[in-house]
C-alpha angles and dihedrals in degrees: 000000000000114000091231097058095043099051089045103112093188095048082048094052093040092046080048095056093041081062098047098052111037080061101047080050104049090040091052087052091046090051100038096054086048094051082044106054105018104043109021076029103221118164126255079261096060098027082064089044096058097040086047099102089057087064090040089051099055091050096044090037098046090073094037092050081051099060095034076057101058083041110040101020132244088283098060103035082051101063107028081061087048081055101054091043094052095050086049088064097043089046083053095043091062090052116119144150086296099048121130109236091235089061090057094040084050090064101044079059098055095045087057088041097053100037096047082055096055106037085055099052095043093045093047090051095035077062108036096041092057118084108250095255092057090058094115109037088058086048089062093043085052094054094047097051085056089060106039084046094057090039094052098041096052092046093058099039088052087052093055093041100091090054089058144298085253100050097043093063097056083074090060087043091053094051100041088056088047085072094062094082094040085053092050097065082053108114119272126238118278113281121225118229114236098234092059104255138127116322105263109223132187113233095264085045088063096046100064098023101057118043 
């Protein structure tokens, strides 16, 4: 591992929150199509139906996380998306048989919402943060966070679920709210000076503000 990747403490914290939610997220889906289907009993049909703003949410939210990006900074975009990912799990957690379905369907929002945010922020400083030669070998860090999150996620969601559908995605939520620390060492946004001139940047700052 290249020395500049490994003593990189905001590619650490960005390749940390990749982990932590991308598991919160892949937890909250095991357990909600099982709370779906198994216990309010929708079919497959309705159970998609219902999860279905999460997906629209990723794809409306990954172009918008982009441009709250370039405007608020990776700190701020990253947790605000920890934080609505963590609320879509609480929201599920509180389903049950007398749920609207606008409430459900609400979580499921959130969760796309929150996690599109912060896979795009992390990604984009996972990236930026790394020296050009070293492209390849944070790629692959980056890939491999986005599978040990989602295994681990599931593994321990599956282990809870006998105890309840409530109780199992306190886990995710926990998780998911892990990532908050880890989002709060990602760069701020650029500072203006105050005489006008050019935005002054730290070094991080520049990596994942300017391409």
């Amino acid at each position: 591992m290249p020395p500049a990747v490994l003593g990189s403490a905001t590619a650490g914290a960005a390749l940390g929150v990749l982990v932590t939610a991308s598991a919160a997220m892949m937890g909250a889906l095991f357990v909600g199509s099982h709370l779906l289907q198994d216990v309010l009993g929708m079919d497959p049909l309705r159970t998609s139906l219902v999860a279905l703003p999460g997906g629209l949410m990723m794809i409306v939210g990954a172009p918008l996380s982009a441009v709250l990006l370039r405007r608020w900074g990776a700190r701020t975009t990253a947790l605000t998306g920890t934080l609505l990912l963590t609320a879509g799990v609480l929201v599920l957690s509180g389903v049950g048989p007398d749920s609207p379905t606008a409430v459900i369907g609400g979580g499921f929002l959130l969760l796309g919402g929150g996690f599109g945010a912060v896979m795009v922020t992390a990604t984009t400083v996972v990236v930026r943060d790394a020296p050009p030669e070293s492209a390849g070998v944070v790629g692959g860090l980056q890939q491999t966070a986005m599978n040990i999150g989602p295994t681990l996620g599931v593994a321990a969601a599956a282990t809870l679920l006998p105890l309840a559908a409530g109780p199992a995605f306190w886990l995710p939520a926990g998780l998911s709210a892990l990532g908050a620390p880890l989002a709060g060492r990602m760069p701020r946004p650029a500072r203006a000076p105050r005489d006008g001139s050019r935005s002054v940047r730290n070094d991080e700052e520049k990596d994942v503000c300017e391409p």
